[in-house]
C-alpha positions as CSV (number, residue, x, y, z in Angstrom):
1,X,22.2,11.4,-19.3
2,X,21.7,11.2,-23.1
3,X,19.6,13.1,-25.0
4,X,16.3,11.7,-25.7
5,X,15.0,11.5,-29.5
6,X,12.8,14.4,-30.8
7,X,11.0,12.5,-33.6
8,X,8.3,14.8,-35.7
9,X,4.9,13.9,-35.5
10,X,5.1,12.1,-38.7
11,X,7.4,9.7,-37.7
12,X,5.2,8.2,-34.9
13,X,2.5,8.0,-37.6
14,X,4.6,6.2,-40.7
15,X,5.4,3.4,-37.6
16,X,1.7,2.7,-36.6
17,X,1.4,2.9,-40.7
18,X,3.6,0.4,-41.2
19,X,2.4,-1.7,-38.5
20,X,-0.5,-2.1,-40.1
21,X,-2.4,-0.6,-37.0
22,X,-4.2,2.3,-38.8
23,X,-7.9,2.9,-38.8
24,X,-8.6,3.8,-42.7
25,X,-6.4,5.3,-45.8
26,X,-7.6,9.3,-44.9
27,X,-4.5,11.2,-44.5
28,X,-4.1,12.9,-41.0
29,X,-5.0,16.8,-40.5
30,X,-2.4,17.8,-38.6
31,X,1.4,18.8,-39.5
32,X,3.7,16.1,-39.2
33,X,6.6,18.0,-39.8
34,X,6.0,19.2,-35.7
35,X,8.7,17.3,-33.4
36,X,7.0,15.7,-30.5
37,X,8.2,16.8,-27.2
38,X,6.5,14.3,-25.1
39,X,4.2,10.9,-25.7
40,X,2.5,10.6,-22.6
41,X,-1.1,8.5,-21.4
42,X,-1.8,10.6,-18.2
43,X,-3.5,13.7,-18.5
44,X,-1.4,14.8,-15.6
45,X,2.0,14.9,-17.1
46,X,1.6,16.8,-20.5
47,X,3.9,19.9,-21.6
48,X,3.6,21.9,-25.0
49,X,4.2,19.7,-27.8
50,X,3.0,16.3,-26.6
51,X,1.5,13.5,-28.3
52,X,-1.3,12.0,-25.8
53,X,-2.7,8.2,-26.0
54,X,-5.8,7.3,-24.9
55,X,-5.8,4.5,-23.1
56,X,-8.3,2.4,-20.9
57,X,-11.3,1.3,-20.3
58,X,-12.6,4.2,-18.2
59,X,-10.3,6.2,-20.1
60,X,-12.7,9.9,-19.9
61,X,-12.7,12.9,-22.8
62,X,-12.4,15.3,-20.4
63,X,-9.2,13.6,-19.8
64,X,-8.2,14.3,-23.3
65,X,-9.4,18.2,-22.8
66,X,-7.3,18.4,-19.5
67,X,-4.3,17.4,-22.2
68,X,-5.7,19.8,-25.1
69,X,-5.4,22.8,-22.1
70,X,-1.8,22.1,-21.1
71,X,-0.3,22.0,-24.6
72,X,-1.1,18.3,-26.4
73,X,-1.3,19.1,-30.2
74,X,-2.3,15.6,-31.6
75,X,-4.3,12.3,-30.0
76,X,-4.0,8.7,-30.4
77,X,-7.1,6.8,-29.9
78,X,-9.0,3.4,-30.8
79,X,-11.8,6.2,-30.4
80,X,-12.2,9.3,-31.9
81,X,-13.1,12.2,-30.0
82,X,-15.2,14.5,-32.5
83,X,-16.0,17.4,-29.8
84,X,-12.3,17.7,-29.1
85,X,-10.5,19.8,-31.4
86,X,-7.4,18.0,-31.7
87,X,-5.7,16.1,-34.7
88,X,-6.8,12.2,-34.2
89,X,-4.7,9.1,-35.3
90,X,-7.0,6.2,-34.9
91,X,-6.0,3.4,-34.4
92,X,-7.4,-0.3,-34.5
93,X,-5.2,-1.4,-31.2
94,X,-4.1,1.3,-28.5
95,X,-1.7,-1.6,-26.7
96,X,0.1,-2.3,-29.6
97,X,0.3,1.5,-30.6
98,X,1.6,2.4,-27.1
99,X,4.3,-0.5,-27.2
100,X,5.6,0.9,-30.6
101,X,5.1,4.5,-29.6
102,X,6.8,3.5,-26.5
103,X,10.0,2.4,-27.9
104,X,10.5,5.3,-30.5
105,X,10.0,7.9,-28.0
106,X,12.8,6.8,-25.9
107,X,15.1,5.9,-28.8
108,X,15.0,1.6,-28.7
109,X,17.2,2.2,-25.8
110,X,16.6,-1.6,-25.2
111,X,19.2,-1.9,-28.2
112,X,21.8,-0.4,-26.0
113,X,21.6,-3.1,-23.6
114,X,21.6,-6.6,-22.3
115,X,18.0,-7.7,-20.5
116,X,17.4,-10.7,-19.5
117,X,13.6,-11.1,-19.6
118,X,12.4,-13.8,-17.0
119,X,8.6,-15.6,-16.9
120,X,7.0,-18.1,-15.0
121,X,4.1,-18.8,-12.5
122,X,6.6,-18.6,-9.7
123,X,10.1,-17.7,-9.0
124,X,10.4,-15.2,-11.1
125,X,11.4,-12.8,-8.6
126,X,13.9,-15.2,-6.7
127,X,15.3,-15.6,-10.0
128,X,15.8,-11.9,-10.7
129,X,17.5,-11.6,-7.6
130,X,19.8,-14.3,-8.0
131,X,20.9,-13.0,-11.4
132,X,21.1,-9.6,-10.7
133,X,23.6,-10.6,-7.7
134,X,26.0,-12.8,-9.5
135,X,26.0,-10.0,-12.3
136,X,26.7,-7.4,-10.0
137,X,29.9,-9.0,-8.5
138,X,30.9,-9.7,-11.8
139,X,30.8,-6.2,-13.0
140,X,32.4,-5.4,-9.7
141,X,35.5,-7.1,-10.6
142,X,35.7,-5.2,-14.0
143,X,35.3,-1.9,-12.5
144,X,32.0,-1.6,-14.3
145,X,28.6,-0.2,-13.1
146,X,26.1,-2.7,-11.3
147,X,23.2,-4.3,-13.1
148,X,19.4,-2.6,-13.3
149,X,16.3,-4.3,-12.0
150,X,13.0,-4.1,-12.8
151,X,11.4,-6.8,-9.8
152,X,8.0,-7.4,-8.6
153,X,9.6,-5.6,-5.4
154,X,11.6,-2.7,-6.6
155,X,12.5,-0.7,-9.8
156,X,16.2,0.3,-9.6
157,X,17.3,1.5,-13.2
158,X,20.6,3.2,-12.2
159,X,18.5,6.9,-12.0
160,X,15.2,5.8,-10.3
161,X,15.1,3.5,-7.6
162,X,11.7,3.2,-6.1
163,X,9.2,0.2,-4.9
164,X,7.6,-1.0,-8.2
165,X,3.9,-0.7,-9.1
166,X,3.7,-3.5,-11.1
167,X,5.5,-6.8,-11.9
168,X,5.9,-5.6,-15.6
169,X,5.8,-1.5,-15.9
170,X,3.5,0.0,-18.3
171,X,4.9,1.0,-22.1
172,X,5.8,4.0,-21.5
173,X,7.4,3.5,-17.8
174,X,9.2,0.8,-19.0
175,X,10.8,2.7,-21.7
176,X,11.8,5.6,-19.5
177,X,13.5,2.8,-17.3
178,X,15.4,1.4,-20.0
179,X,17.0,4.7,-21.3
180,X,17.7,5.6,-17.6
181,X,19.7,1.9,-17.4
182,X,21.2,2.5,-21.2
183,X,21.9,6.7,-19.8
184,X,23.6,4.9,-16.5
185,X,25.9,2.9,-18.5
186,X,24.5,0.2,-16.9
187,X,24.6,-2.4,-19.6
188,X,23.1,-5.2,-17.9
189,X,19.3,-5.4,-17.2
190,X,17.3,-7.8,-15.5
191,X,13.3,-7.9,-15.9
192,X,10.2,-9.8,-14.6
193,X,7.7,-9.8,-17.5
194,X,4.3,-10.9,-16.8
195,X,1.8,-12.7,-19.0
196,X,-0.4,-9.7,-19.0
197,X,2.5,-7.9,-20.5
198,X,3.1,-10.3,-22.8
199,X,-0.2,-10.3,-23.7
200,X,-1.1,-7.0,-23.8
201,X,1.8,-5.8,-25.4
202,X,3.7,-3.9,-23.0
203,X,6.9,-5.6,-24.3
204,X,7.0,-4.6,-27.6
205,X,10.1,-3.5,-29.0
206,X,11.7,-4.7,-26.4
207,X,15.1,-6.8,-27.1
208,X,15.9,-9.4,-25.0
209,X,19.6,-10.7,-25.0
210,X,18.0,-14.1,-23.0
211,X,14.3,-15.2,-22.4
212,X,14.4,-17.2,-19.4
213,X,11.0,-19.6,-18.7
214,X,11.2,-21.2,-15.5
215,X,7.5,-23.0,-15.2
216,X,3.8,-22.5,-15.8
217,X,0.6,-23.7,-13.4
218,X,-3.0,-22.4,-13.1
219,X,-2.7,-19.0,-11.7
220,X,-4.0,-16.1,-12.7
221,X,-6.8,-17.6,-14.8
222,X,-10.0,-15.4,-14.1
223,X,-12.7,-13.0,-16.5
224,X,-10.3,-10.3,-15.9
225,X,-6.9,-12.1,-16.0
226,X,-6.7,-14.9,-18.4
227,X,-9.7,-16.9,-19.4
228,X,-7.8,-20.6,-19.2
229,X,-4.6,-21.9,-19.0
230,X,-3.7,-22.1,-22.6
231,X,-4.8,-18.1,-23.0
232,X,-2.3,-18.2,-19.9
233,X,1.0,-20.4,-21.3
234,X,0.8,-19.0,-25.0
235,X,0.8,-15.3,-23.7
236,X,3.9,-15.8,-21.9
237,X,5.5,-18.0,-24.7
238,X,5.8,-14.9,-26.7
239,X,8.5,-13.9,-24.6
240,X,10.6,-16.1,-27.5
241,X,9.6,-13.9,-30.2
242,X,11.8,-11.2,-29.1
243,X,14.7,-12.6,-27.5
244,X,18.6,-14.0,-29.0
245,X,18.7,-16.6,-26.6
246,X,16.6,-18.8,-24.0
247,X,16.6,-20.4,-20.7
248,X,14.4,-23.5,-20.5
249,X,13.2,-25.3,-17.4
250,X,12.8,-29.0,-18.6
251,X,11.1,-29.8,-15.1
252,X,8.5,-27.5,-16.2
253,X,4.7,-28.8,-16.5
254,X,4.2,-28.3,-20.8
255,X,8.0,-28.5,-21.3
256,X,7.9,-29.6,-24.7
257,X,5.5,-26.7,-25.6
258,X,8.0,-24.5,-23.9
259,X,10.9,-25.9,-25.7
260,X,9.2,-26.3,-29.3
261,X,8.3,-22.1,-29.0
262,X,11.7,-21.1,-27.4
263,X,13.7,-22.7,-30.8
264,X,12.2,-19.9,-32.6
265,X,15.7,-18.4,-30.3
266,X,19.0,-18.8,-32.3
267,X,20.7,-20.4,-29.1
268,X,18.7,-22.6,-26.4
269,X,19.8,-23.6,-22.8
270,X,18.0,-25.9,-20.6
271,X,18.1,-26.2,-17.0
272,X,17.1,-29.2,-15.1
273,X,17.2,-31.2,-11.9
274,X,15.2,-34.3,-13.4
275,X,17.4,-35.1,-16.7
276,X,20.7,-35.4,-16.6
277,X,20.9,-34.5,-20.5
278,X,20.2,-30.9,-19.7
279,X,22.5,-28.3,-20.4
280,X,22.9,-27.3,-17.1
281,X,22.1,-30.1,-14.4
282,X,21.6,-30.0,-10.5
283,X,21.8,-33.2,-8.0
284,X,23.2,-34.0,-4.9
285,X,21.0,-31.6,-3.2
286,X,20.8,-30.7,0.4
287,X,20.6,-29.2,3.4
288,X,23.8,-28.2,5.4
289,X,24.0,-25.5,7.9
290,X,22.4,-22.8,6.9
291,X,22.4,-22.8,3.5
292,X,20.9,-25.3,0.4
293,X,23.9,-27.0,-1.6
294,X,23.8,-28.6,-4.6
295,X,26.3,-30.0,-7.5
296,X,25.7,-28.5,-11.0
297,X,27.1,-29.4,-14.3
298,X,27.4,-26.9,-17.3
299,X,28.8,-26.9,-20.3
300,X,32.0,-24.4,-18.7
301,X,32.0,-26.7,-15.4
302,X,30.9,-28.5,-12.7
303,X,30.9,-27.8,-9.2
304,X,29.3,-27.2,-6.0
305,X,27.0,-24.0,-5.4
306,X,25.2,-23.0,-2.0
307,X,22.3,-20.5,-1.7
308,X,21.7,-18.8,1.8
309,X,18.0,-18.5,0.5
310,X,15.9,-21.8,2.5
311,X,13.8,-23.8,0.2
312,X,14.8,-26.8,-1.5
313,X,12.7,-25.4,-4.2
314,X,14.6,-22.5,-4.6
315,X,17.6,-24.5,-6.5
316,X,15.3,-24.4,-9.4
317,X,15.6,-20.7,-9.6
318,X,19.3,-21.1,-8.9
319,X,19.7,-23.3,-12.2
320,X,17.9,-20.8,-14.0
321,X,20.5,-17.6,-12.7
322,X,23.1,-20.4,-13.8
323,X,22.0,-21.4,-17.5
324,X,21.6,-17.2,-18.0
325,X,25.1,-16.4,-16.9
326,X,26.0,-19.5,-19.6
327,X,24.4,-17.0,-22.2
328,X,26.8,-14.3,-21.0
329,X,30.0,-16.0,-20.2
330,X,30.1,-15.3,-16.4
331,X,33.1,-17.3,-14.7
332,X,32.3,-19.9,-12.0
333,X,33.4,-18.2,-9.4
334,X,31.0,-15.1,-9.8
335,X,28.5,-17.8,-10.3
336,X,28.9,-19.3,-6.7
337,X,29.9,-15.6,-4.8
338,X,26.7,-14.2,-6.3
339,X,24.3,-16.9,-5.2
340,X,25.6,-17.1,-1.6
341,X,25.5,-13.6,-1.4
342,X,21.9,-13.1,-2.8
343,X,19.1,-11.8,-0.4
344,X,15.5,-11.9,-1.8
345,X,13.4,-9.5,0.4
346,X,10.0,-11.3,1.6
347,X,11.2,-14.7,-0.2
348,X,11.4,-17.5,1.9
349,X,13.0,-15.2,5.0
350,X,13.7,-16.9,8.3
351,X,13.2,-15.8,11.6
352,X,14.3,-18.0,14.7
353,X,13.4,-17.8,18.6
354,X,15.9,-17.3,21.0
355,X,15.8,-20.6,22.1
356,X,15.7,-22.1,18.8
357,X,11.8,-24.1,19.3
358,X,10.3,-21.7,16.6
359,X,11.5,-21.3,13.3
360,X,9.6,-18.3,10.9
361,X,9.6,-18.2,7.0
362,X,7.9,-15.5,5.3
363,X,7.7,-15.9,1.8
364,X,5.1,-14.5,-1.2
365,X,3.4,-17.4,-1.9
366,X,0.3,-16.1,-3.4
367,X,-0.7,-19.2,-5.4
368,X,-1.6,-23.5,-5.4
369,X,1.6,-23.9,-6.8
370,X,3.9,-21.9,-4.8
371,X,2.4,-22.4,-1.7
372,X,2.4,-26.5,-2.1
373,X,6.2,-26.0,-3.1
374,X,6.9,-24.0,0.0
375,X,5.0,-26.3,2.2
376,X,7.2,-29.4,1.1
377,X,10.3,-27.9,1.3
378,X,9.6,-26.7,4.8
379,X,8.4,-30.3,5.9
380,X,12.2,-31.9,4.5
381,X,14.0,-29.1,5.8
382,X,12.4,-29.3,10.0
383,X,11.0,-32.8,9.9
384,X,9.9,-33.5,13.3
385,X,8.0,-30.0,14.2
386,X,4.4,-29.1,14.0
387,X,3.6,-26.7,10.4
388,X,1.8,-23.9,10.8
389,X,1.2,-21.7,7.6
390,X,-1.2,-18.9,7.8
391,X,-2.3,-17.1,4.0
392,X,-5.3,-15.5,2.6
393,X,-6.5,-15.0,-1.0
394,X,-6.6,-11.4,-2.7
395,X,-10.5,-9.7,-3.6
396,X,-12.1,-9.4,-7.2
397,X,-9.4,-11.6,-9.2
398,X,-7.5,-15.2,-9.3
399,X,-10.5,-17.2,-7.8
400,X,-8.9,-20.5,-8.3
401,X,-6.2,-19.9,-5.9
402,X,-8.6,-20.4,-3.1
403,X,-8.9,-24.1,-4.2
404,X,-5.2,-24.3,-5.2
405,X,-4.0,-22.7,-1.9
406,X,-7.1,-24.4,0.5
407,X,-5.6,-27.9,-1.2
408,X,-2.1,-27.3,-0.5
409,X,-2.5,-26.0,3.1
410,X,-5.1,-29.2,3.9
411,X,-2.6,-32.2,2.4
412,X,0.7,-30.6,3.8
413,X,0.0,-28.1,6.8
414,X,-0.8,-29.2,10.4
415,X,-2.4,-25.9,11.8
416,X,-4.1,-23.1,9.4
417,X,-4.7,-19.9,10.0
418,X,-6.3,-17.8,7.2
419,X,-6.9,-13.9,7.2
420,X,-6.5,-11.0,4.8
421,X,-4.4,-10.6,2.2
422,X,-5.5,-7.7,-0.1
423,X,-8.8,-8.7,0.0
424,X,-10.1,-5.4,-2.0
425,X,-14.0,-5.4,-3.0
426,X,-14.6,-8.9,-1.1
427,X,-15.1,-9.6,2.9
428,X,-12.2,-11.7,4.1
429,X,-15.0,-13.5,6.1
430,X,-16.5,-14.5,2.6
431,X,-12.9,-15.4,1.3
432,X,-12.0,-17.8,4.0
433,X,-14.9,-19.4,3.9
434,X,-14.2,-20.3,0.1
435,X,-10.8,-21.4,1.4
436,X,-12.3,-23.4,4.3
437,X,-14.4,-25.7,1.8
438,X,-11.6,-27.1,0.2
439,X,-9.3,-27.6,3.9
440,X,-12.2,-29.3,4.7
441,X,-12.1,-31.7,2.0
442,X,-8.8,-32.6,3.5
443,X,-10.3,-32.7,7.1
444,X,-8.9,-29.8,7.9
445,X,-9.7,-27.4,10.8
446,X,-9.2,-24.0,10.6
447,X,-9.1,-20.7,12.3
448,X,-10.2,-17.3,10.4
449,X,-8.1,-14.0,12.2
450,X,-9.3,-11.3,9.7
451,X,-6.7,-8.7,10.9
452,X,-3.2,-9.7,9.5
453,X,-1.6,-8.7,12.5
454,X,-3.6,-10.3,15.0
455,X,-3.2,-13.3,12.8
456,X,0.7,-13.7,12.6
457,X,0.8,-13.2,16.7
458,X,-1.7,-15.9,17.3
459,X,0.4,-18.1,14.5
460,X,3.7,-18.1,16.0
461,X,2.5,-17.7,20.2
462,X,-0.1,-20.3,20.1
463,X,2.2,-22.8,17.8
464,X,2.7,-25.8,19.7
465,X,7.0,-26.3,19.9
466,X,8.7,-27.6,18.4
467,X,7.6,-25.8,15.9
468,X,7.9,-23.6,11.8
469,X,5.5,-21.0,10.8
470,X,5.3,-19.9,7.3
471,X,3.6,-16.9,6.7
472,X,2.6,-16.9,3.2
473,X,1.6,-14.3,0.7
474,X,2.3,-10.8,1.5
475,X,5.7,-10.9,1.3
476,X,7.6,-7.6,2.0
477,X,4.9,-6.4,0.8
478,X,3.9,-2.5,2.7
479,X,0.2,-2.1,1.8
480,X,-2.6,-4.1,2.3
481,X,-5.4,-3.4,-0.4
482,X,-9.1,-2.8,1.0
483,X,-12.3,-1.7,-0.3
484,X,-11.4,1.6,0.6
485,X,-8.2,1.8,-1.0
486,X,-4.8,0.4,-0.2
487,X,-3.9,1.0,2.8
488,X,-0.4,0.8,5.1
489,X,0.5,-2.3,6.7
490,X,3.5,-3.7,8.5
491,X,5.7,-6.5,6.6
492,X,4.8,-9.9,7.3
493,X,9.1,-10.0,8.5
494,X,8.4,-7.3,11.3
495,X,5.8,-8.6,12.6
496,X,7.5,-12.0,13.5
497,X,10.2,-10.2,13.9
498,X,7.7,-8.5,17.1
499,X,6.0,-11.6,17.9
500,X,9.2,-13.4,18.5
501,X,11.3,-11.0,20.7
502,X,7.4,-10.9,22.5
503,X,8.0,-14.7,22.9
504,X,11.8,-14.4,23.7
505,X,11.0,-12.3,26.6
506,X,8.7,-14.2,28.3
């Protein structure tokens, strides 16, 4: 592992002073000569020497006193603490200041590598996935160390490998993964980043060698999210401000936006399966065995590539894998070996009955957008068989995706089930019912199974054959969020997993 910066005390200051993000010209009490051992924001991991932020809404004093006991010697606040007798650095921004603080505590170790940071309202994990794999068997063949991951599923930074907490880490996390990858000689990084990151400045500092942008629809727009959509698309078209190169999805919704903020890039790659004038172009798409196939043409060559994934949607996030391996000059044949070989936990898995009259796909579709994209594909690719999809909507947050989702499942689905899927703070009684107003609209009938469990069995048993079954929104996903607290639950793929060997041996 390498040794991770000491910087003094004054150096963390003369950066938030030269970011403008000072409260006032008073010089600070405090000796900035000190080296600071540790910047942390958790009152729970401080050590002699340490440099705490306060950060939060409900962030608490006696947060900051727990920190004073255990050997912090200078604070970082928005808000000054006057009864705690500690040096303060006040600041007109604690996000910014933690991004910044971030970053020099760990030594820019983002400098030391190559991330490609990847947004969009879906696919970004697919898309991850599919990168990290064709790096990986690139890197294979040069005796080199396989690619990091920072995934909506897992965090796997070459020392840490855990299942991730958030889509995008927090600064400080984040940081710590990215001198783990740079310490692993791993080289090559591949992140989700999140509009809320981007927004909120959990990015900063951080270089991307490619931005990829795969799409943008109404998600996430709520009080606590984002207020609209164009709070929504210009927080995650900052991800061009800090990156060499980018990836462009010209079959995006807002493309030109997209493509007028990613030529603030010195180099610009765009993906397509509409216009043949992109950079890198997909057609002849279709279904053969088990796999999706498709010709693409890039500016290196053209060819035929398969993905083992299902979804005819999913050759979208395939393009986009393809136009960032154009950015780092990975041959055509690691191209192709890395997308057959790519899995994607909880993304569009199938499941099959002995006898071959039920068909299962669990995938995360958690929004309007995804979910009507997994619906189609699912109708080309088993024409002929009855559609079930069962989904829910999560508690407290994203409130249009009951109409976005209810939509979807009434134009395109033949049987609905709804339950829970995290429903924290709300009833899933009360969220169905929102759901239900807009399958009605379609003339839709539905059935409400609030246990997830109980739900997936009645799905798949009481699915009239021939039949598919898409279980949408959870995912891989291990815990279901309550009122109480999350709690454990099984993956959505084990329990059709159970339901079908229940059907098999009947």
């Amino acid at each position: 592992m390498m040794d991770r910066p000491r910087l003094p005390l004054g150096g963390y200051y003369q950066l938030l002073q030269r970011r403008g993000l000072l409260c006032g010209d008073s010089p600070l009490a405090a000796d900035l000569t000190r080296p600071v051992a540790l910047v942390s924001c958790d009152s729970k991991r401080v050590i002699p020497g340490t440099l705490f932020l306060c950060k939060g809404a409900r962030f608490k004093a006696e947060y900051l006193r727990s920190a004073l006991e255990q050997g912090a010697f200078a604070y970082v606040s928005q808000t000054p603490y006057p009864d705690v007798p500690l040096p303060c650095i006040q600041v007109t921004d604690i996000r910014q200041a933690m991004g910044l603080l971030a970053d020099a505590a760990y030594g820019h170790p983002s400098g030391q590598l190559r991330i490609t940071g990847i947004t969009g309202t879906k696919g970004k994990t697919t898309t991850a996935y599919y990168l990290k794999s064709i790096l990986d068997i690139w890197l294979e063949g040069q005796g080199r160390r396989a690619s990091a991951l920072l995934s909506t599923i897992v965090t796997d930074d070459g020392v840490e490998r855990r299942p991730a907490k958030l889509t995008t880490p927090e600064p400080l996390d984040l940081q710590r993964h990215l001198w783990n990858a740079a310490s692993a000689e791993a080289d090559y990084l591949t992140m989700e980043v999140s509009s809320q990151a981007l927004k909120y400045g959990r990015v900063i500092g951080v270089e991307l060698a490619c931005a990829v942008f795969l799409n943008i629809g109404e998600d996430h727009i709520s009080p606590v999210e984002h207020p609209d959509l164009e709070d929504y698309l210009n927080s995650k078209l900052l991800i061009f401000r800090q990156a060499a190169a980018a990836c462009v999805n010209l079959d995006s919704d807002k493309a030109d936006r997209i493509w007028a903020a990613a030529r603030a890039c010195p180099s610009v790659i765009t993906f397509s399966r509409k216009f043949p004038s992109a950079d890198v172009y997909a057609d002849q798409i279709r279904k053969q065995g088990g796999h999706i196939v498709f010709r693409v043409r890039t500016p290196s060559y053209e060819r035929e590539l398969a993905i083992s994934t299902p979804g005819l949607f999913n050759v979208d996030n395939a393009l986009a894998a393809v136009a960032a391996c154009q950015v780092y000059g990975v041959p055509e044949d690691a191209v192709a070996g890395g997308l057959l070989r790519a899995f994607v936990p909880g993304r569009m898995e199938h499941y099959q009955s002995a006898d071959g009259a039920i068909s299962v796909i669990v995938d995360y579709s958690h929004n309007g957008m995804s979910l009507r994209n997994a619906l189609s594909s699912v109708r080309q690719e088993y024409p002929g068989r009855e559609l079930t999809v069962l989904f829910g909507c999560t508690g407290g947050k994203g409130i249009d995706r009951r109409e976005g989702m209810g939509n979807a499942a009434g134009e395109l689905a033949d049987r609905v089930i709804l339950t829970e899927d995290d429903p924290g703070p709300e009833a899933v009684e009360a969220i169905c019912a929102d759901i239900g107003v807009f399958l009605q609209r379609h003339g839709k009938a539905y059935t409400v199974v609030p246990n997830r469990e109980q739900a997936v069995e009645q799905a798949i048993l009481g699915a009239r054959r021939p039949a598919v079954v898409l279980l949408a929104g959870k995912g891989c996903e291990t815990q279901q969020k309550r009122k109480s607290g999350p709690e454990p639950c099984i993956p959505d793929g084990e329990l059709a997993r159970r339901t079908l060997e229940r059907y098999d041996g009947r």
